[in-house]
C-alpha positions in Angstrom: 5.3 0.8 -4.8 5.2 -1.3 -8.1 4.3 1.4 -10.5 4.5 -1.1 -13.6 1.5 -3.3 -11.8 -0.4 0.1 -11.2 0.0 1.0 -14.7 -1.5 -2.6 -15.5 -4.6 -2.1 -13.2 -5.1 1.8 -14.5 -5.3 -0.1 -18.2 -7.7 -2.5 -17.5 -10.3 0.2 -16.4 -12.2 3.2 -18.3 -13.6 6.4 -17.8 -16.3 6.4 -14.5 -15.6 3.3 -13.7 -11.9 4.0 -13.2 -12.4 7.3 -10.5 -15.1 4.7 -8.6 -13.0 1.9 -8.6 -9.9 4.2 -7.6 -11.0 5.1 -4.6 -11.7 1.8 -3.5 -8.5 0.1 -4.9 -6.5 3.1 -3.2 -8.3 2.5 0.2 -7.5 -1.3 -0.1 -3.9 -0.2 -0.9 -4.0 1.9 2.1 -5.1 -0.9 4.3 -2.5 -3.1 3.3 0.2 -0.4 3.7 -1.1 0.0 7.2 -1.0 -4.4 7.7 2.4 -4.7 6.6 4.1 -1.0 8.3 2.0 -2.5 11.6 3.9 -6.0 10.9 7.4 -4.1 10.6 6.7 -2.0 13.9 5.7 -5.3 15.7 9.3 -6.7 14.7 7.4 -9.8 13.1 9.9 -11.4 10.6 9.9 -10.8 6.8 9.0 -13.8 5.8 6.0 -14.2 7.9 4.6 -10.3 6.7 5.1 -12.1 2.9 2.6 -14.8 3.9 -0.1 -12.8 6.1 0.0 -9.4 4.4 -1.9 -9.0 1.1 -2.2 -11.6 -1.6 1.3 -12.6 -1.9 1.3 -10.9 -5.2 4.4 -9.1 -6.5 2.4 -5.7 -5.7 1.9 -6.9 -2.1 5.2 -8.3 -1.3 7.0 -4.9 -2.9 4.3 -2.9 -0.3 6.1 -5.3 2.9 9.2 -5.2 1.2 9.0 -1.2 1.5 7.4 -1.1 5.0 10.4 -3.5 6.1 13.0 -0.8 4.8 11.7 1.7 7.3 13.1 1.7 10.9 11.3 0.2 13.7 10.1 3.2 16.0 9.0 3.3 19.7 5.2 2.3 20.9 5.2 6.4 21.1 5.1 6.7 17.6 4.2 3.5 16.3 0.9 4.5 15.3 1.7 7.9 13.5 4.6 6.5 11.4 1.6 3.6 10.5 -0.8 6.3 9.3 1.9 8.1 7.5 3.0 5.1 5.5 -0.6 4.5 4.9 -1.3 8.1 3.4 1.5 7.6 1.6 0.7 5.0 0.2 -3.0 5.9 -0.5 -1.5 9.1 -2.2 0.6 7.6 -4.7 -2.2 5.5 -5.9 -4.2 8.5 -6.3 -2.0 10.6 -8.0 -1.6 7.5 -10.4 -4.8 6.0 -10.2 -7.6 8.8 -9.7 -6.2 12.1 -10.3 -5.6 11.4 -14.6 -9.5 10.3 -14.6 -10.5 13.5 -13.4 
C-alpha cells in the first residue's frame, strides 16, 4: 500500500474526526482491495483493473498493482484469498490510520 499517500490523508484530519473518518476510509480501502484481488482472480488484464478499480489515483493503482502480484488461485479458494487481501488491507489502514487517534 502507498504509505506516503496514507501519511498525506492522516495529515489532513484531526482529533475525532480522524477515528470517524478512519473507519470509513479503511472500509472503502477494504472494498477496493476486495475489487481489484476479485479482478486478479478473474484473470482480467492489468490494464483494464487500472481503469475500473478505484479512482485511478496513484493510491488505487499501487492497491491493483499489489493484488496483481499475488497468484491466481482456484474457484475453491478464490473467495478466501479475496477476504484475506481485503483484511489486509483494511488492517494496515488501521494500524496507520485509526489506531494513533486512539
Amino acid at each position: 500500500m502507498n504509505r506516503l499517500l496514507l501519511i498525506a490523508v492522516i495529515s489532513c484530519l484531526s482529533g475525532q474526526a480522524m477515528a470517524a473518518s478512519g473507519q470509513e476510509t479503511c472500509r472503502k480501502i477494504s472494498a477496493m482491495a476486495g475489487e481489484a484481488m476479485e479482478a486478479r482472480q478473474n484473470g482480467d488484464l492489468l490494464e483494464d483493473a487500472m481503469d475500473s478499480v478505484g479512482d485511478q489515483s496513484k493510491f488505487s493503482n499501487a492497491m491493483v498493482a499489489k493484488a496483481y502480484s499475488a497468484p491466481i488461485v482456484s474457484s475453491v479458494a478464490k473467495k478466501r484469498v479475496i477476504s484475506e487481501f481485503r483484511n489486509d488491507a483494511y488492517a494496515e489502514c488501521y494500524r496507520n490510520l485509526i489506531e494513533p487517534t486512539k
